[in-house]
Phi, psi and omega in degrees: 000124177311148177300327202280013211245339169239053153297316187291325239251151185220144148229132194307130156300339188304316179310294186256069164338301203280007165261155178264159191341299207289331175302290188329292171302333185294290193293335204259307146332255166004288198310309162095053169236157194283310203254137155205157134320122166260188163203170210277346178299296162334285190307300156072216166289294190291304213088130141338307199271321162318320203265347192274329177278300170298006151272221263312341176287329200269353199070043199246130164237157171266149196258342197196130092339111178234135325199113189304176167134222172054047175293017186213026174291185178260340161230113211276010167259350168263331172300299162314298170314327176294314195301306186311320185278331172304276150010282188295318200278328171279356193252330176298010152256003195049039162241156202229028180233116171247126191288162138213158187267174171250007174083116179288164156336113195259190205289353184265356200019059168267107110044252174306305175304334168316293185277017142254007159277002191255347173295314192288347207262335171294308174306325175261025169240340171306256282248298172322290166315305172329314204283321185266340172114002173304117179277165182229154196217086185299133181245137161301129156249188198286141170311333171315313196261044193289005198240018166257301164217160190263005172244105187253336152267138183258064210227310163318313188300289193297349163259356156325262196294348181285022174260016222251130168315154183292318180290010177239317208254142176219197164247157150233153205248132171233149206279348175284348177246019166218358191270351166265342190299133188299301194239040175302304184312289178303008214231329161303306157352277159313351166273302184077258206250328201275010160257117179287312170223171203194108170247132197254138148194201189236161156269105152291144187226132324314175163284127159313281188209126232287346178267288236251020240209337186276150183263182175297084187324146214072324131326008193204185172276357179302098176317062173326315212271330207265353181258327163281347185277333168301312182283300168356281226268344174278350164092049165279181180186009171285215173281158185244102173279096181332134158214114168268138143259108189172095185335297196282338158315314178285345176270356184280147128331097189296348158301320199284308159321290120014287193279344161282335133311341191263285229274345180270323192309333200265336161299318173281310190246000000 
């Protein structure tokens, strides 16, 4: 496969779990892919500076920080503080995308009151984030996962962020958790400049399982090119980011993963 062709491609660490930070970025390198997904785990465990020094040693950037959010817990000045710091740890790796989750379904299981603690607890992260240079990337998930966010389309996502600067506040779209929605294409459409980030995996039939359960692209039903063509035409143009969950993926030799990725991407996306 020509190198330009895996300029785009990033991979979430989470796709090759059983290596560690330092595999990851190295294996990834080697690999002659650029990009990778961290996670707030990651950062940690290593400290910022340490993990900030092996990407400039691999030549590496990172594309996304998983991952902030969780606004609808019982206490939102701790939550704010977590967030800040979420923050503070992303911009000290120079990466300038942070997911947030939007927080499940709390214990009164009102709903409506849910997404407006998560409008409020966003709204009080801007001006923060701003300060710092971080975009924040509301991610939608499947309604399967309601007990992670009460925000599942992204069409919740575009009225979520839109009282919000762009350069600051986005979407980030991910295809396992938006490629069944019905009015997924407009609605991308309508987010526009706020899509920020763009994470890939496939649907499996059946599901394994609603978390541990994404394939690999291509392994699965997911229409890959009218969901990328989209994010395309809102004028993203960044990394397209692997991010796998799935046990027996994670029992693979992650060289071998990699490599079936790479060699599928330029054909899928």
């Amino acid at each position: 496969m020509a190198t330009e062709s895996l300029d785009r491609l990033s991979i979430n660490r989470i796709t090759v779990k059983s290596w560690s930070m330092e595999q990851v970025i190295s294996g990834c390198a080697r690999a002659g892919i650029n990009h990778v997904g961290l996670w707030l785990e990651d950062l940690a465990e290593h400290g910022t500076e340490k993990t900030a020094r092996l990407l400039a040693a691999h030549d590496m950037s990172v594309s996304s920080v998983c991952r902030g959010g969780f606004f609808t817990g019982d206490d939102p000045a701790a939550a704010l503080a977590d967030n800040k710091k979420s923050v503070d740890q992303t911009a000290e790796i120079g990466c300038d995308v942070l997911y947030l989750l939007a927080g499940g379904v709390p214990a009164d299981r009102d709903l409506p009151r849910a997404r407006r603690m998560v409008a409020d607890g966003l709204a009080e992260l801007v001006p923060y984030a701003r300060d710092r240079g971080v975009r924040l990337a509301v991610e939608p998930l499947h309604p399967l996962l309601l007990d992670r966010s009460v925000v599942v389309t992204v069409g919740q996502a575009v009225e979520l962020v839109q009282p919000h600067d762009p350069a600051v506040v986005g979407l980030a779209i991910d295809t396992f958790n938006v490629w069944w929605d019905p009015h997924v294409l407009r609605d991308i459409a309508r987010a526009g400049e706020r899509v920020i980030s763009y994470q890939v995996c496939d649907w499996l039939v059946p599901l394994p399982h609603p978390v541990w359960g994404r394939g690999i692209p291509g392994d699965g039903v997911i229409d890959f090119p009218p969901l990328t063509a989209a994010v395309a035409a809102a004028g993203y143009a960044g990394p397209i980011e692997v991010e796998i969950f799935n046990e027996k993926v994670w029992a693979t030799e992650p060289s071998e993963v990699i490599e079936v990725v790479r060699s599928r991407f330029a054909r899928v996306f």
